[in-house]
C-alpha positions as semicolon CSV with decimal commas, in nm:
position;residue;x (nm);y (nm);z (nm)
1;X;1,878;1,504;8,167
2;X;2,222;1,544;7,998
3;X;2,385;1,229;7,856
4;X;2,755;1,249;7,760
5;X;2,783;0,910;7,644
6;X;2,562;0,634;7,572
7;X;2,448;0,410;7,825
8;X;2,601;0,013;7,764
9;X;2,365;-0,213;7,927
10;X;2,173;-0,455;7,738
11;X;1,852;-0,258;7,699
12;X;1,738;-0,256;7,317
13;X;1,781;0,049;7,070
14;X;1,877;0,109;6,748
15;X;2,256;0,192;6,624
16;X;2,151;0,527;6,485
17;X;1,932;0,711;6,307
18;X;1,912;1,035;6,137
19;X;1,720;1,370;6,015
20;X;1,792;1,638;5,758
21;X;1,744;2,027;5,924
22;X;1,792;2,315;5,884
23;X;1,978;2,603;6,097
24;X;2,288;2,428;6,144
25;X;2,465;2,773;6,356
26;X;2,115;2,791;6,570
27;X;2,168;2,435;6,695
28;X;2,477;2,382;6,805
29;X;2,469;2,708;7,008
30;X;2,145;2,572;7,145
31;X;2,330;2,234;7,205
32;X;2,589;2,444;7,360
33;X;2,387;2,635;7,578
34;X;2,192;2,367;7,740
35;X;2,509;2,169;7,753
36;X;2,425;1,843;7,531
37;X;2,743;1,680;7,400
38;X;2,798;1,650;7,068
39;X;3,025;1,554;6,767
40;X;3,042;1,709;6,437
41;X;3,138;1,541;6,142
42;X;3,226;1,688;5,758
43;X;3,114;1,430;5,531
44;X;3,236;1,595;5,245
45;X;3,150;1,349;4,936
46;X;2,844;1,436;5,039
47;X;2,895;1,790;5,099
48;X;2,674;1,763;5,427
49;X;2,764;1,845;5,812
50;X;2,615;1,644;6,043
51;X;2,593;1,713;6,427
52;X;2,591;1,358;6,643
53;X;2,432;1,303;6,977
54;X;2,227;1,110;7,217
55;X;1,938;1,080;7,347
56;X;1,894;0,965;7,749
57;X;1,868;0,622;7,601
58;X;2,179;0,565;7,424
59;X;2,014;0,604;7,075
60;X;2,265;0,758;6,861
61;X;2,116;1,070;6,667
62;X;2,266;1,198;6,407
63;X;2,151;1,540;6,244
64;X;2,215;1,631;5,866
65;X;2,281;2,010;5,772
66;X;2,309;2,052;5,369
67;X;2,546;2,291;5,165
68;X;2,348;2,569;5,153
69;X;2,507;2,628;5,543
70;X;2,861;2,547;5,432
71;X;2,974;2,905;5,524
72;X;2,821;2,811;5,904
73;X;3,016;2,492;5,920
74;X;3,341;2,611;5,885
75;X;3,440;2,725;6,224
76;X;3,337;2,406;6,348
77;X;3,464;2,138;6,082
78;X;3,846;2,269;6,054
79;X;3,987;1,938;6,310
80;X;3,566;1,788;6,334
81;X;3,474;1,956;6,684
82;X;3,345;1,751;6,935
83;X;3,206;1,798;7,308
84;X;3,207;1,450;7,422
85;X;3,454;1,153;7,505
86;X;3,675;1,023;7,257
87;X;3,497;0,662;7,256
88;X;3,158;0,597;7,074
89;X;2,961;0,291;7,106
């Protein structure tokens, strides 16, 4: 089931939570290919990328790559790509 955007009933879930990974490049192609929207954000005080998305339930994920990928982030972080709408819940 592909979600673009979180549902907004009243159903109960959580505003987000997180993971640290590995294999940044390998995962948004995968996210690509099976067509899950997504949002990328540089945090870079942190140096860390992390890749946003949802699950069929609304939850916001978010997914934390570290700098040891920095050379994979840049095509993506140059503007923070994005595949879905411009609103977030």
């Amino acid at each position: 089931m592909r979600v673009d955007e979180p549902r907004r009933d009243d159903s109960p879930r959580i505003e987000h939570f997180a993971f640290r990974a590995d294999g940044f490049r390998d995962f948004v192609e995968r996210l690509e290919r099976v067509q899950v929207a997504y949002r990328i954000s540089h945090v870079i005080h942190l140096d860390l990328c992390q890749v946003n998305v949802y699950d069929p339930d609304g939850n916001h994920i978010e997914i934390g790559f570290g700098a040891a990928e920095k050379a994979d982030f840049a095509p993506y972080v140059a503007g923070a790509k994005s595949t879905m709408a411009d609103t977030e819940a």
